[in-house]
C-alpha positions as MATLAB code, in Angstrom:
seq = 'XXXXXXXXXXXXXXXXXXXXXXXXXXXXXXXXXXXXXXXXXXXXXXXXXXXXXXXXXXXXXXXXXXXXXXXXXXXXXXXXXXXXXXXXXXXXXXXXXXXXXXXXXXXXXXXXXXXXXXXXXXXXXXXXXXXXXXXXXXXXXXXXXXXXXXXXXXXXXXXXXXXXXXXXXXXXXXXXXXXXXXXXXXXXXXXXXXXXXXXXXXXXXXXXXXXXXXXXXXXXXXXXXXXXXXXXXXXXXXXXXXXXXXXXXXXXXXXXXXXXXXXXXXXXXXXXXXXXXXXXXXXXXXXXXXXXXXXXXXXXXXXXXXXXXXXXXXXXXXXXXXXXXXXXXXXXXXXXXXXXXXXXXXXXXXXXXXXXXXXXXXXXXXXXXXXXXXXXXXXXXXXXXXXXXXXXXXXXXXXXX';
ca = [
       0.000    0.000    0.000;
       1.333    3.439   -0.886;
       1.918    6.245    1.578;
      -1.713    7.652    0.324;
      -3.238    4.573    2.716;
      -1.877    6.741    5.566;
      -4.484    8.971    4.948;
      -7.201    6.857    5.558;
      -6.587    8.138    9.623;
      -7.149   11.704    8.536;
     -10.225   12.387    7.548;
     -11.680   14.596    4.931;
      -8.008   15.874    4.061;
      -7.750   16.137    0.734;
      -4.573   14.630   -0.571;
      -2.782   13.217   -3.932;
      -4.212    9.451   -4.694;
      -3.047    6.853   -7.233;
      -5.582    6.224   -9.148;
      -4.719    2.467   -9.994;
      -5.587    2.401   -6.126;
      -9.283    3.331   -6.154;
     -12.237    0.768   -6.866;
     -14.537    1.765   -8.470;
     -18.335    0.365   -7.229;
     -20.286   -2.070   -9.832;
     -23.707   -0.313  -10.873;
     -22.588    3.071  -11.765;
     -24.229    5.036  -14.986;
     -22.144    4.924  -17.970;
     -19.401    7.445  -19.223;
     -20.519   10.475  -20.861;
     -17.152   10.651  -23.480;
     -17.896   13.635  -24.350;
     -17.902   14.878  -20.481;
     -14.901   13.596  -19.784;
     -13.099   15.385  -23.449;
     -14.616   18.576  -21.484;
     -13.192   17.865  -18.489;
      -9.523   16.665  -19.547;
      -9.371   20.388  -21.630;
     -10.463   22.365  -18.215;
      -7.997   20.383  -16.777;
      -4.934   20.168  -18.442;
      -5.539   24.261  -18.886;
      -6.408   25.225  -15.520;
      -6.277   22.058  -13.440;
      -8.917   20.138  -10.937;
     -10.726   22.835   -8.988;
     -13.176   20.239   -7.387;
     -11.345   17.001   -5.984;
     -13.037   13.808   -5.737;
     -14.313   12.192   -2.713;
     -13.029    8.438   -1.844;
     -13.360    6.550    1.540;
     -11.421    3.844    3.016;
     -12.023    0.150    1.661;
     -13.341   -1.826    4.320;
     -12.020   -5.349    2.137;
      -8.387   -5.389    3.043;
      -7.951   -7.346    0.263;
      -8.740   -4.970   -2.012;
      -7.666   -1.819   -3.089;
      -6.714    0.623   -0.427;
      -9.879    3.153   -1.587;
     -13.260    3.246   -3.151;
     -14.966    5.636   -5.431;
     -17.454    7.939   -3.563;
     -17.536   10.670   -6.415;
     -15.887   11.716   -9.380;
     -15.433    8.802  -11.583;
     -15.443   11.129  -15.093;
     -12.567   13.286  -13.462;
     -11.101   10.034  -13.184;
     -11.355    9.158  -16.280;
     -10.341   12.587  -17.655;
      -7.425   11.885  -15.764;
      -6.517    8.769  -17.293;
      -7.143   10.288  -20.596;
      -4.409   13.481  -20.118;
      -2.032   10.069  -18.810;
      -2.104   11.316  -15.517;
      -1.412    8.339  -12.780;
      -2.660   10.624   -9.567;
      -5.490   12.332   -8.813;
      -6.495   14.793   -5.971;
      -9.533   13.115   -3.617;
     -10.931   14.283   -0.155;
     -10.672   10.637    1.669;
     -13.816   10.531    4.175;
     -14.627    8.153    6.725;
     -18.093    6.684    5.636;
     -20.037    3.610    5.144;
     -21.704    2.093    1.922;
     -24.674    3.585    2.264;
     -23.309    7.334    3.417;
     -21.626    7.382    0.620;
     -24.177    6.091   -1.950;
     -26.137    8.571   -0.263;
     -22.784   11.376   -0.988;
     -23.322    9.511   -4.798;
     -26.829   10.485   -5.364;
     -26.138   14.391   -4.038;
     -23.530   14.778   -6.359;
     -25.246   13.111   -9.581;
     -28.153   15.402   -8.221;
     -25.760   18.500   -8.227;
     -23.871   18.257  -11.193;
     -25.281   15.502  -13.792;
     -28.129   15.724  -16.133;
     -30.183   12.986  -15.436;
     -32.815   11.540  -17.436;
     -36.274   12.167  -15.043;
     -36.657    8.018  -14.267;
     -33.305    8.524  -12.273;
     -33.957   11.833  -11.390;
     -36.820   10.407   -9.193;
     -35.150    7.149   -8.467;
     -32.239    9.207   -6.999;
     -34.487   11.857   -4.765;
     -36.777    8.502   -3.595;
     -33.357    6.535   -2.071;
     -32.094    9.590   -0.623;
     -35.225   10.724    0.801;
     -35.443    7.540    2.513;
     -31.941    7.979    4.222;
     -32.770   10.705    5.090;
     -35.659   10.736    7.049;
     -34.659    7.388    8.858;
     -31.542    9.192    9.858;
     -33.228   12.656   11.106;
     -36.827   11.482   11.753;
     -38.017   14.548   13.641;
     -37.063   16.830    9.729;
     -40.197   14.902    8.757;
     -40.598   14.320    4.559;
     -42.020   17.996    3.676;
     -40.237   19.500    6.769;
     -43.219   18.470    9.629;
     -41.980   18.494   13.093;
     -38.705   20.325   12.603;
     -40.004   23.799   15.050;
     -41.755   21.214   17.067;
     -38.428   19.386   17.416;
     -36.403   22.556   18.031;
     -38.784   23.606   20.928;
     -38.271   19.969   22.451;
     -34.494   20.626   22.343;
     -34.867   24.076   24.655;
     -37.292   22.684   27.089;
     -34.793   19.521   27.349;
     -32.240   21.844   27.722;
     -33.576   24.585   29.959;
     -34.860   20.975   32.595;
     -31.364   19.965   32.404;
     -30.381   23.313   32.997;
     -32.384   23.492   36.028;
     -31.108   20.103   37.282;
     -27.610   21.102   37.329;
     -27.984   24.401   39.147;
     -29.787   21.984   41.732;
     -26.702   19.620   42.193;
     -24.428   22.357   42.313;
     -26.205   24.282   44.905;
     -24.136   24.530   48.116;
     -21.282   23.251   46.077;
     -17.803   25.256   45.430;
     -17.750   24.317   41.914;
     -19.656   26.627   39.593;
     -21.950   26.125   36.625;
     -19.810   27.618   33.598;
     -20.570   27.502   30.069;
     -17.618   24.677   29.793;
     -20.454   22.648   31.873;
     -23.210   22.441   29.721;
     -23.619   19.464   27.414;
     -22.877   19.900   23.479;
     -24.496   18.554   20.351;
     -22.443   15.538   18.557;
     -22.239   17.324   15.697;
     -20.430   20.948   15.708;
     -19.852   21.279   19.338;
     -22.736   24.082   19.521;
     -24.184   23.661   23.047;
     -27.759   21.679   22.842;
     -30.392   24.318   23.395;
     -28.801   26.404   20.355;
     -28.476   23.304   17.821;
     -30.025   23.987   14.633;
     -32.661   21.273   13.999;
     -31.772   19.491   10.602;
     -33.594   21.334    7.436;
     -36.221   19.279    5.908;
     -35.197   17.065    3.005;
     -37.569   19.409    0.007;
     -35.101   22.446    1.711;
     -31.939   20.061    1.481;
     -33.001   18.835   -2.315;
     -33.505   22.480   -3.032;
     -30.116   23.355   -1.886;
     -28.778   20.645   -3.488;
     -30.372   21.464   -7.503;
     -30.675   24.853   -7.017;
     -34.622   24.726   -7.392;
     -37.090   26.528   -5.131;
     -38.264   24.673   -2.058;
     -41.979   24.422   -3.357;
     -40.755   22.764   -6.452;
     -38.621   20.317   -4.459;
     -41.619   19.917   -2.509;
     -43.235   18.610   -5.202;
     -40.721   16.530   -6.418;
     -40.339   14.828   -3.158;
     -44.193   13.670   -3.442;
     -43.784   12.236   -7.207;
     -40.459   10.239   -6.588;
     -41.689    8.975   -3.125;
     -45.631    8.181   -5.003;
     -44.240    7.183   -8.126;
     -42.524    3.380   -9.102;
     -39.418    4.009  -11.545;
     -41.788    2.115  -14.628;
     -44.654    4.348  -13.656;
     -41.994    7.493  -14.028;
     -41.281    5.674  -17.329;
     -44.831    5.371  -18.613;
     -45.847    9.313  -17.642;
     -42.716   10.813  -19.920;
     -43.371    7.859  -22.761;
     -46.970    9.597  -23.002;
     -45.463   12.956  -22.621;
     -47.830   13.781  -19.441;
     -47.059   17.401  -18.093;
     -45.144   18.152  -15.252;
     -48.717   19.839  -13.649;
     -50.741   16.482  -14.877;
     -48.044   14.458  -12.528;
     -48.483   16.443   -9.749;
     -51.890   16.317   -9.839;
     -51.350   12.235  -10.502;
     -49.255   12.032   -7.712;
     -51.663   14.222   -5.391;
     -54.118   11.107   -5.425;
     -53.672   10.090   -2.001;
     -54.745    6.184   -2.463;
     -52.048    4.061   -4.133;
     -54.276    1.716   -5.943;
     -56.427    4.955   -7.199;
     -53.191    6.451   -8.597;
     -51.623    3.231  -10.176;
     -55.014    2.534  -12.040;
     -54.742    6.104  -13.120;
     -51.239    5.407  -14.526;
     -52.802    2.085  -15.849;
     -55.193    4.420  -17.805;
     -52.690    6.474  -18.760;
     -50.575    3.727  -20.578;
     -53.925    1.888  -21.971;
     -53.882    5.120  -24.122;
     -56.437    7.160  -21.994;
     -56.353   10.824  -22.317;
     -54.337   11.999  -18.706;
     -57.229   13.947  -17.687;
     -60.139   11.350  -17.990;
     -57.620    8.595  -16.243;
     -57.325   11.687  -13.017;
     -61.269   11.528  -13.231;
     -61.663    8.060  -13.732;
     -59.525    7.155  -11.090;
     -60.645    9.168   -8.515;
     -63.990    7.935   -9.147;
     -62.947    4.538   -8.616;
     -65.379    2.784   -6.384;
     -63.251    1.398   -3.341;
     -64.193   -2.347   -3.023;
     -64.613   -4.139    0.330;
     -61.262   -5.551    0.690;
     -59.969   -1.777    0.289;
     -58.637   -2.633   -3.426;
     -60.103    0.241   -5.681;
     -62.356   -1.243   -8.759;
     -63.727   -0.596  -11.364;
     -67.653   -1.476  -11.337;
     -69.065   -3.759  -14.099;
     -72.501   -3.107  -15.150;
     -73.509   -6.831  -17.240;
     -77.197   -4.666  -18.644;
     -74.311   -1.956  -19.988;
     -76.487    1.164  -18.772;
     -79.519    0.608  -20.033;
     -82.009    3.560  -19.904;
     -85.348    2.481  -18.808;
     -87.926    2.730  -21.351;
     -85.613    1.850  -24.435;
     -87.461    0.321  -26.883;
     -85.106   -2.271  -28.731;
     -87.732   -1.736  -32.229;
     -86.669    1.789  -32.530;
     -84.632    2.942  -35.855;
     -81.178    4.100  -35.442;
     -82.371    7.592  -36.740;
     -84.932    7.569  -33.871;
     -82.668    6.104  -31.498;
     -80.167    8.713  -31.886;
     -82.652   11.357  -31.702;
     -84.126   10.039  -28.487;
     -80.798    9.562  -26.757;
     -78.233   11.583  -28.157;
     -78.841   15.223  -27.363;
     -75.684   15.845  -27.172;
     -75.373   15.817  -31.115;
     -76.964   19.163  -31.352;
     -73.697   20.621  -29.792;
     -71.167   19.127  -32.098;
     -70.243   20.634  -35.684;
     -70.444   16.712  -37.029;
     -71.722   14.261  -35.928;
     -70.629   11.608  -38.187;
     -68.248   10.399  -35.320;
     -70.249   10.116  -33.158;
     -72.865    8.700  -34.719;
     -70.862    5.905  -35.444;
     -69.495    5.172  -32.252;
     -73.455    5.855  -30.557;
     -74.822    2.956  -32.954;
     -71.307    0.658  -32.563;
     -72.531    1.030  -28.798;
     -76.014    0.059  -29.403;
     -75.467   -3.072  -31.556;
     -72.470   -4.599  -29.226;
     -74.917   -4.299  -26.142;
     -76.099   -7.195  -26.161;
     -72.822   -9.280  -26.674;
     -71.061   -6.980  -23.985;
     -74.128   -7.717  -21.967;
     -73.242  -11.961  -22.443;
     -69.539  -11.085  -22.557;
     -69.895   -9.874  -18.854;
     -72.335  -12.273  -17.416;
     -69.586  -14.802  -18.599;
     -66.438  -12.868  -17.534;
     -67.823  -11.849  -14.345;
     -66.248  -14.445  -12.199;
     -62.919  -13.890  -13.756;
     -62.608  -10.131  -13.520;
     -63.930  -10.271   -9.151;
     -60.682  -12.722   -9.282;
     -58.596  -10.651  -10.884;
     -59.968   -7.788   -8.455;
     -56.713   -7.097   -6.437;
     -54.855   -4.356   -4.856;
     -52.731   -4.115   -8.274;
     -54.545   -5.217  -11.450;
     -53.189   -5.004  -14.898;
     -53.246   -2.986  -18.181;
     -55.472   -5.251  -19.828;
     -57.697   -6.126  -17.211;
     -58.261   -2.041  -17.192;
     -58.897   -2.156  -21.140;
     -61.695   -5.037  -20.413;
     -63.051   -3.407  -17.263;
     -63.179   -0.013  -19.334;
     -64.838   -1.737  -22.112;
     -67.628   -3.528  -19.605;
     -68.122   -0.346  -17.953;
     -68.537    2.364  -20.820;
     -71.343    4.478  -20.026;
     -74.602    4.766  -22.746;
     -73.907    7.797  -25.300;
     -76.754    9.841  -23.417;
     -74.233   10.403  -20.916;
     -71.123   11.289  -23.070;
     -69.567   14.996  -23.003;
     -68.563   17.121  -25.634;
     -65.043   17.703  -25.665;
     -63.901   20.356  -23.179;
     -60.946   21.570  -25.284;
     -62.188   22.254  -28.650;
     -66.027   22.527  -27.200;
     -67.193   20.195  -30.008;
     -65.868   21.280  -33.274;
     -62.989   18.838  -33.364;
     -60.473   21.100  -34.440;
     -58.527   24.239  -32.350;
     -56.825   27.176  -33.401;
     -53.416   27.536  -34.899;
     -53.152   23.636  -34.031;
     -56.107   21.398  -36.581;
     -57.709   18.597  -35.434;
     -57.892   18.141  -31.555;
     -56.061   15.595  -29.709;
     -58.180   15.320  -26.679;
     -60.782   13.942  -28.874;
     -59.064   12.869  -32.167;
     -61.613   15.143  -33.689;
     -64.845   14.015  -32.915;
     -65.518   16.763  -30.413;
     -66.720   14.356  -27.899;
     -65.270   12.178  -25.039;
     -66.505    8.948  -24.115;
     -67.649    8.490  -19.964;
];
């Protein structure tokens, strides 16, 4: 081992390391090239301003360091032939310093949103399991600090009472200090929340972090995934991820991926009729919403007429029509399609159901066209401004309940 391992005893001194001598963890994202051709220019002109971070290898028989942060500089390093590199060496464990990982990637990296969120949802969870009373969105943390001074003024009290008669005075020297800076208790800062410490971190207002917090704590990586695929805004997430029930907002993500326009799957799934066993399901109507009264003899012209009032709002109709009298002729074998499925689908009724049992459950449970909307974007002419044909409703001006 070189005279670098010497430093292991010193922590957070930043010193000269061979970089032959620092392992580099399995799982890490992949080079950027082009990064590290930036990086090997700054530094050959002007040298390394920020130096990486490396902590002692607990495997003895390995190499004496391992990669905390850093590892393009590294390899901007090896690319200007250079054999040593400059690294603060802190005392840490695995998960400190994947924790250390994720702040820096945070800081400094572009990251593709899926491990954006994946990133802000594993440090998040350190975190708040290592300062509990900063609460997730920052709960608890004045409540915490007022704890600290009572404790503090009661032990306060309790010393002046054993020292009472006693020769030996109370001095500052006396009272007890915090672990962490030496700042006496009753004047420790409580710890920030972790929105305040992401918002530090990115540079992003607290609110913002805020909501970030709730989306990669609410959202799975694949569900991150599916919302940018379908190019759902940023103010459609948060209102996704505001849905307080889990099986609520996974159907509405199901939704989502089935094709569904983002707003209808928010409405649909927070309509979502909780079940008995607390799953949230979809309810399956076997006489497919039937009005009372409808006369089977009627012609499709009368039909329409009688049920479709909605038709005098649109600028066609020919859409709709089709879909109204598609709806009226499949009744019946939806109707048979149900009564036979009907045992399957309360089966398949758990707290997490599929894509396709959503499709069939949508299908089952598409309400008569008396009760379909006219499209709330383009109010029914099927087209917008300055854009053509609307996308909310492909152009039909309508939307299906």
């Amino acid at each position: 081992m070189s005279s670098d391992s010497q430093t292991i005893e010193r922590e957070n001194e930043t010193v000269f390391v061979v970089i032959d001598e620092i392992e580099l963890p399995a799982g890490w994202r992949e080079i950027d090239p082009q990064l590290v051709e930036t990086l090997a220019v700054s530094i050959a002109a002007e040298g390394l301003h920020q130096p990486i971070k490396v902590r002692p290898n607990p495997d003895r028989g390995g190499k004496p360091f391992v990669l905390v942060f850093g590892r393009h500089r590294i390899e901007a390093h090896r690319t200007l032939g250079r054999r040593q590199i400059r690294a603060q060496v802190c005392d840490m464990d695995a998960k400190d310093a994947e924790m250390a990982t994720i702040s820096e990637n945070l800081f400094r990296n572009p990251l593709k949103k899926e491990e954006y969120f994946d990133h802000v949802a594993k440090w998040h969870a350190w975190y708040t399991a290592k300062f509990p009373e900063a609460g997730s969105q920052g709960k608890g943390v004045i409540a915490a600090a007022e704890r600290r001074k009572r404790e503090a003024a009661a032990q306060g009290e309790s010393r002046v009472r054993r020292t009472q008669g006693s020769e030996a005075p109370v001095t500052e020297d006396s009272r007890p200090e915090s672990a962490a800076e030496g700042v006496p208790a009753e004047d420790a800062a409580p710890p920030k929340s972790f929105p305040r410490v992401l918002a530090d971190a990115t540079g992003q207002s607290v609110r913002k972090a805020q909501r970030d917090v709730k989306k990669a704590t609410r959202f799975a990586k694949d569900e991150v995934s599916i919302l940018e695929k379908k190019k759902v805004s940023n103010h459609l997430q948060d209102k996704i991820a505001a849905i307080a029930d889990p099986i609520r907002r996974s159907e509405c993500i199901t939704f989502i991926a089935s094709g569904m326009d983002p707003e209808q799957a928010i409405r649909e799934a927070k309509a979502g009729r909780p079940a008995p066993d607390g799953a949230t399901v979809t309810e399956v109507r076997p006489e497919g919403g039937t009005p009372s009264g409808e006369l089977a003899d009627m012609s499709d012209e009368e039909w329409l007429a009688k049920y479709c009032p909605i038709r005098s709002r649109l600028a066609s109709t020919k859409a709709f029509d089709k879909d109204a009298l598609l709806y009226r002729q499949l009744r019946d074998a939806r109707t048979a399609f149900a009564n036979k499925t009907r045992k399957i689908l309360k089966q398949s009724k758990t707290q997490t159901v599929g894509i396709y049992f959503m499709i069939v459950a949508r299908f089952l449970n598409c309400k008569h066209p008396q009760d379909w909307l006219v499209c709330g974007q383009c109010k029914g002419t099927g087209t917008i401004e300055d854009q053509g044909e609307c996308t909310s409703c492909r152009g039909g001006g309508y939307k299906i309940g």
